[in-house]
N, C-alpha and C positions, 0 to 999 in steps of 0.2 A: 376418339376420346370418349370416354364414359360420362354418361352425365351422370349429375350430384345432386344432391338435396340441398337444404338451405346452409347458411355457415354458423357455423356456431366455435364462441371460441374456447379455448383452451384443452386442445383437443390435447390427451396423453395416450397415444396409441403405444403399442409392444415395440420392441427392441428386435435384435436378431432372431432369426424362426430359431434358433437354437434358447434364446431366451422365452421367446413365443413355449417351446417344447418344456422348457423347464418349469411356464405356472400351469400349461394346460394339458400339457401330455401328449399334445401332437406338433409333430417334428414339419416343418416348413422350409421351403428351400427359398433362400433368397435375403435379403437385408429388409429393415424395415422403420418405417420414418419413428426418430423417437419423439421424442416432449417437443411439440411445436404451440407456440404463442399462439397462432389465429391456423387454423384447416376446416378442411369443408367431407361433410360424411354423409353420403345419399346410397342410395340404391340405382344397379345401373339398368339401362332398357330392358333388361331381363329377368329385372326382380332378381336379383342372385345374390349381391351381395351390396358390397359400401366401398368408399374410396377415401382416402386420408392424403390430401393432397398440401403441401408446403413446397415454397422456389420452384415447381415444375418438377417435383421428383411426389411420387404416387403409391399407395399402395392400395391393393384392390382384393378383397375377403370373397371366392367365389361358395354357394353355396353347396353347387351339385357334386361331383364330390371337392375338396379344394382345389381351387386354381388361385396361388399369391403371385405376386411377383409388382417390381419395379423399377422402371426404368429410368434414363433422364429425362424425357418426352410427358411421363408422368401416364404414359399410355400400359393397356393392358399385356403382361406376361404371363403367360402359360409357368405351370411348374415345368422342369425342363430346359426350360429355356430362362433361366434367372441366374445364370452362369455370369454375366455380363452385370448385374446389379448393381447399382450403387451403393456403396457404402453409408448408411445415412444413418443407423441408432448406433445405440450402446445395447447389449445383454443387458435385458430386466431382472432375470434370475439367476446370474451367473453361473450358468452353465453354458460348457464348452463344447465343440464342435458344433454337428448342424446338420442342414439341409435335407434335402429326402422331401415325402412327404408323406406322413402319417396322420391319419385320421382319426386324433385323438378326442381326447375331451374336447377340444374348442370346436370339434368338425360335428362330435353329438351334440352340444350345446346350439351350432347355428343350424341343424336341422331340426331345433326341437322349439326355436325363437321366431319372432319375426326380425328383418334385417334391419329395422330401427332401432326391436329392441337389443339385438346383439350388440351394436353400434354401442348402445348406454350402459350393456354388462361388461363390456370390455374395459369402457371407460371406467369404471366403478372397479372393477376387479384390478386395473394394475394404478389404480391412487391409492395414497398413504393410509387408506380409512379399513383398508381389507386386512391388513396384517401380512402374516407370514405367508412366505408359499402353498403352503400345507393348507391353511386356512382358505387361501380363494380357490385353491383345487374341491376344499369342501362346499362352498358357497357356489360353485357352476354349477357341482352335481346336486345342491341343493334348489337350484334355480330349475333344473332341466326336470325335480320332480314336482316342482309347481306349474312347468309345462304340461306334464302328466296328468294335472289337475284339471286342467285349464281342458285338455283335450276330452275329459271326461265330461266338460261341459258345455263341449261342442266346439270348440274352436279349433282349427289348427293347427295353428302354434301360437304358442303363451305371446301376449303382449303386456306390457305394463297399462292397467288401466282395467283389464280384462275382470280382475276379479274384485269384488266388493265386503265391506264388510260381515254381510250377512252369506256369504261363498266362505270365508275364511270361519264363522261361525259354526259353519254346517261342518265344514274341513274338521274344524278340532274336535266336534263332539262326535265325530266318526272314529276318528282316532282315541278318544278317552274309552270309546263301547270298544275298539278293538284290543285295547288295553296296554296301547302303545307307552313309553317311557316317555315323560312327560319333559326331561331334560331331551330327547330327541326334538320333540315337538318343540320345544321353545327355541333349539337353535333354526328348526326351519323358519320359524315367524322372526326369528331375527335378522336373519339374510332376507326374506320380500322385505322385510319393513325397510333396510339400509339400502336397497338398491332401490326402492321407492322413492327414499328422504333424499338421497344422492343424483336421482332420476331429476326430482321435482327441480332441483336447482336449476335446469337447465332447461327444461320441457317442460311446458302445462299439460298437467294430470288434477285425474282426478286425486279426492283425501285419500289417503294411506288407508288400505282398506286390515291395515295390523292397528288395531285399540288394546289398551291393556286390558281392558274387560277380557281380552281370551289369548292372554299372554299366560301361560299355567304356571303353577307355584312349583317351585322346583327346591325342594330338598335340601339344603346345602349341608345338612348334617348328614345326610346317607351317605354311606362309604362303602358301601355294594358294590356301585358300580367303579369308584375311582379307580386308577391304577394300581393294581399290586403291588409290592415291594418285595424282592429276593432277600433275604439275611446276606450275611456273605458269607457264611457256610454254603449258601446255594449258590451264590456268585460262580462260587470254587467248584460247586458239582457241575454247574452248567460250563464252564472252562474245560475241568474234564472231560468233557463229550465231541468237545473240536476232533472231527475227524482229520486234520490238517490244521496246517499252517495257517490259510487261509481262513478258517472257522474260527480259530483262538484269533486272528487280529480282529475279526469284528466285533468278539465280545470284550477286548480288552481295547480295541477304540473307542467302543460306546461308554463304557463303563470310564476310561481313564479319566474323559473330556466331557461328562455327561452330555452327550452330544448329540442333538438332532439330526434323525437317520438323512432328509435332506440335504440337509449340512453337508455331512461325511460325506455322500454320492456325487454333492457336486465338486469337489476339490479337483483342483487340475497339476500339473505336476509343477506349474510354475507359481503355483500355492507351498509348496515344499521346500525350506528355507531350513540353510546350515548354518549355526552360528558356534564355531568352533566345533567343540564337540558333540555340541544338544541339536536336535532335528527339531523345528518346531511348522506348526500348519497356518497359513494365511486362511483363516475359517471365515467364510463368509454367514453373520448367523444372522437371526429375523431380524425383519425391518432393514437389513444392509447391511449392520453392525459389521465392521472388521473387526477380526479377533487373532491377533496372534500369539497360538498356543506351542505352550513345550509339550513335546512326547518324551513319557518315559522309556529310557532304554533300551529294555522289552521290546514294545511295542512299535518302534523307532526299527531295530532288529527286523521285527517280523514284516513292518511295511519296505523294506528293503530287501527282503527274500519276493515277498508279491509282484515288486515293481524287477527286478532284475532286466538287465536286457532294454527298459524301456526308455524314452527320455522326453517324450511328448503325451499328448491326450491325456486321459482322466487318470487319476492316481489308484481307483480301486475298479477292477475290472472283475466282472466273473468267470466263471470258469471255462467258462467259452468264449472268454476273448473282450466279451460285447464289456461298454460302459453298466456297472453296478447300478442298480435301483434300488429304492423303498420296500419292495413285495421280494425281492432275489434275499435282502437280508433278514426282513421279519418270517420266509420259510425257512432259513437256516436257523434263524434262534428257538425259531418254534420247534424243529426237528432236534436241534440241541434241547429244549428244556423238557420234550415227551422224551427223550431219552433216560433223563436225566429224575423224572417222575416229580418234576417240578410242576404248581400251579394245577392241582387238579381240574381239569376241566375249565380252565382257562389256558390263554398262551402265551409263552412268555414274548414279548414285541419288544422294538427298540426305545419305544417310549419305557418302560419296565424299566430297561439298563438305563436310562436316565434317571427315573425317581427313583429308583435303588440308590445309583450314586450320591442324589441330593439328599435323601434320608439320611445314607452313612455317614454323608460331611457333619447333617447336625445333630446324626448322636455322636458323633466325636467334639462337639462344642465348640465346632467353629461357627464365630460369629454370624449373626443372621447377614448381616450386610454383604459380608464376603464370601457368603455360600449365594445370595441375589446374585452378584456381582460374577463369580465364575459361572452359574447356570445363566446369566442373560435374562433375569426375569426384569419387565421393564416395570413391575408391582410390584413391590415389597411381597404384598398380600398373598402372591402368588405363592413367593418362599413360605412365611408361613402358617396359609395352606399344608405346606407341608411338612412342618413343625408341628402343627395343631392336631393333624391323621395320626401321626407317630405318639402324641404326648395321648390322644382319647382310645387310642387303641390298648396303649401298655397301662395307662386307666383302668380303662376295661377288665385287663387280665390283673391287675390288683385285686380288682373288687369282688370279680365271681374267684380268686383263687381265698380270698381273706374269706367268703360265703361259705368255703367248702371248709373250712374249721368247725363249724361249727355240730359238724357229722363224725367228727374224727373218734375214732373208736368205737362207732357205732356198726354192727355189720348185722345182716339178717338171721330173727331170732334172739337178740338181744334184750326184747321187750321183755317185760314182766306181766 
């Protein structure tokens, strides 16, 4: 039996390695303890990894490369050998299938930590305070480069505690001389400081070494960087460019359902619901939200050429069979919208076919509430956010086009 560290309570470890694989991107074979009341998380004689133990059923994070598994015993399993597993979570991320074992994100994150602190990102990453999937996938890889940090100033691997205030001071003003974008830089300080504040509840640390003194000022009027928006003359060139079947349903799922690209990839086929004659999607959206949406006919059509033939696993597959990802659809939009001579110099992504959609609803004058309400924004402020881009922009082009009157009829050589 592995030994453990002290107990501490309210442990919420991951769900199925297939849920494990949907917030961290690596695929795990075997079942895994979910929300337990009281468990115990240490490191085992080898220093390798941790153990989340409830009723005599175990699960063990090795570090070298991963070894998960659990049994009834609560004893070590090999991957491989997790065939026999108990059934003990639910899918954190709802996504389907499993097993395998790939060394994703969560296997660079616990070579990049120590195994206390992995213990306290895990916990932290799958409670209600990280958001969406999308979000704590950005928060590992934001932790793994305070790792980075950390190793540049001798250590290891990053531990909480490791860095101080006047580390995090030196950090930013390196960053401000390299002329990094200061909205990048405050979402790094705001992932240490939340896995700090999250940390501290449970473990004595030291003060949050994030002070607002070098919290940087961020912009909230530039619109540089926000997301683009397509007109939908472009909607309709970038539709155009589907070299198949397959290419048009992704632009016209993204765009129908303003729908986040995770969202979409995770649907399974028993998310796919007929009610009479409308097809509609059992969407699992942020935060958990179930949403069950109508498909338009179109689109309903086109996801029924896709699926043919099939009647299990995941609803959107690529073209080689494998389950659909995030990076498979933002290069087909992207290769649709350089086709298409869309978005100079930028690309079009599947967030794009969202705030396109949410733009259009509100120049079409649907109510703010009901355009929150279909896009899932859990802030009013978010919608409009995106009201207020659309309303300073076509401002904008008021104002310098009303400027340009004031030239009319003047052309060069006109002077006296």
């Amino acid at each position: 039996m592995l030994g453990v560290g002290a107990q501490l309570g309210g442990v919420r470890a991951v769900g199925e390695g297939a849920g494990f694989r949907g917030l961290l991107g690596g695929a795990v074979g075997g079942q895994f303890v979910g929300e337990a009341a009281e468990g115990r998380r240490g490191v085992d004689e080898a220093g390798e990894g941790f153990l989340v133990e409830r009723d005599g059923r175990a699960l063990h994070v090795g570090f070298q490369p991963p070894q998960f598994g659990v049994d009834q015993g609560g004893d070590r399993v090999e991957v491989g050998q997790v065939a026999g597993a108990v059934p003990v979570g639910a899918e954190l991320a709802g996504v389907e299938g499993g097993g395998g074992a790939v060394f994703g994100q969560a296997g660079l994150l616990a070579e990049a930590v120590t195994p206390e602190t992995f213990v306290l990102v895990l916990d932290w990453l799958t409670s209600t305070r990280s958001g969406s999937v999308q979000t704590k996938r950005d928060y590992a890889d934001d932790i793994r480069r305070w790792a980075a940090f950390a190793a540049e100033l001798g250590h290891e691997r990053f531990a909480l505690g490791q860095l101080t205030a006047d580390h995090i001071r030196a950090w930013r003003i390196r960053r401000e001389a390299a002329g990094c974008a200061p909205s990048t830089t405050a979402r790094y300080l705001t992932a240490l400081s939340s896995l700090h504040r999250y940390a501290a509840e449970k473990v004595d640390l030291p003060r949050n070494p994030v002070t607002q003194d070098d919290r940087p000022k961020v912009d909230k009027g530039n619109t540089s960087t926000s997301t683009p928006v397509l007109e939908i003359d472009e909607v309709r060139a970038l539709a155009r460019r589907a070299q198949d079947d397959f290419d048009l349903l992704l632009v016209t799922l993204l765009y129908t359902l303003a729908g986040r690209v995770s969202e979409m990839c995770a649907i399974g086929f028993g998310q796919r619901i007929e009610r009479g004659r409308r097809v509609y999607l059992d969407v699992t959206r942020k935060a958990h939200k179930e949403r069950v949406l109508p498909l338009p006919t179109t689109v309903a059509e086109l996801l029924d050429t896709h699926t043919a033939g099939r009647t299990t696993g995941h609803l959107l597959l690529d073209r080689a069979g494998a389950p659909l990802d995030r990076h498979d659809v933002a290069r087909a939009l992207a290769r649709m919208g350089r086709h298409a001579g869309l978005l100079p110099g930028r690309k079009v992504t599947p967030h794009v076919m969202r705030a396109s959609r949410i733009t259009h609803m509100l120049d079409a004058q649907v109510p703010l509430a009901e355009v929150q309400q279909f896009a899932d924004h859990d802030n009013p402020a978010t919608t409009v956010g995106y009201w207020e881009r659309r309303r300073k922009d076509r401002r904008n082009v008021a104002f310098v086009d009303d400027g340009e009157t004031v030239f009319t009829g003047i052309t060069p050589g006109t002077w006296v």
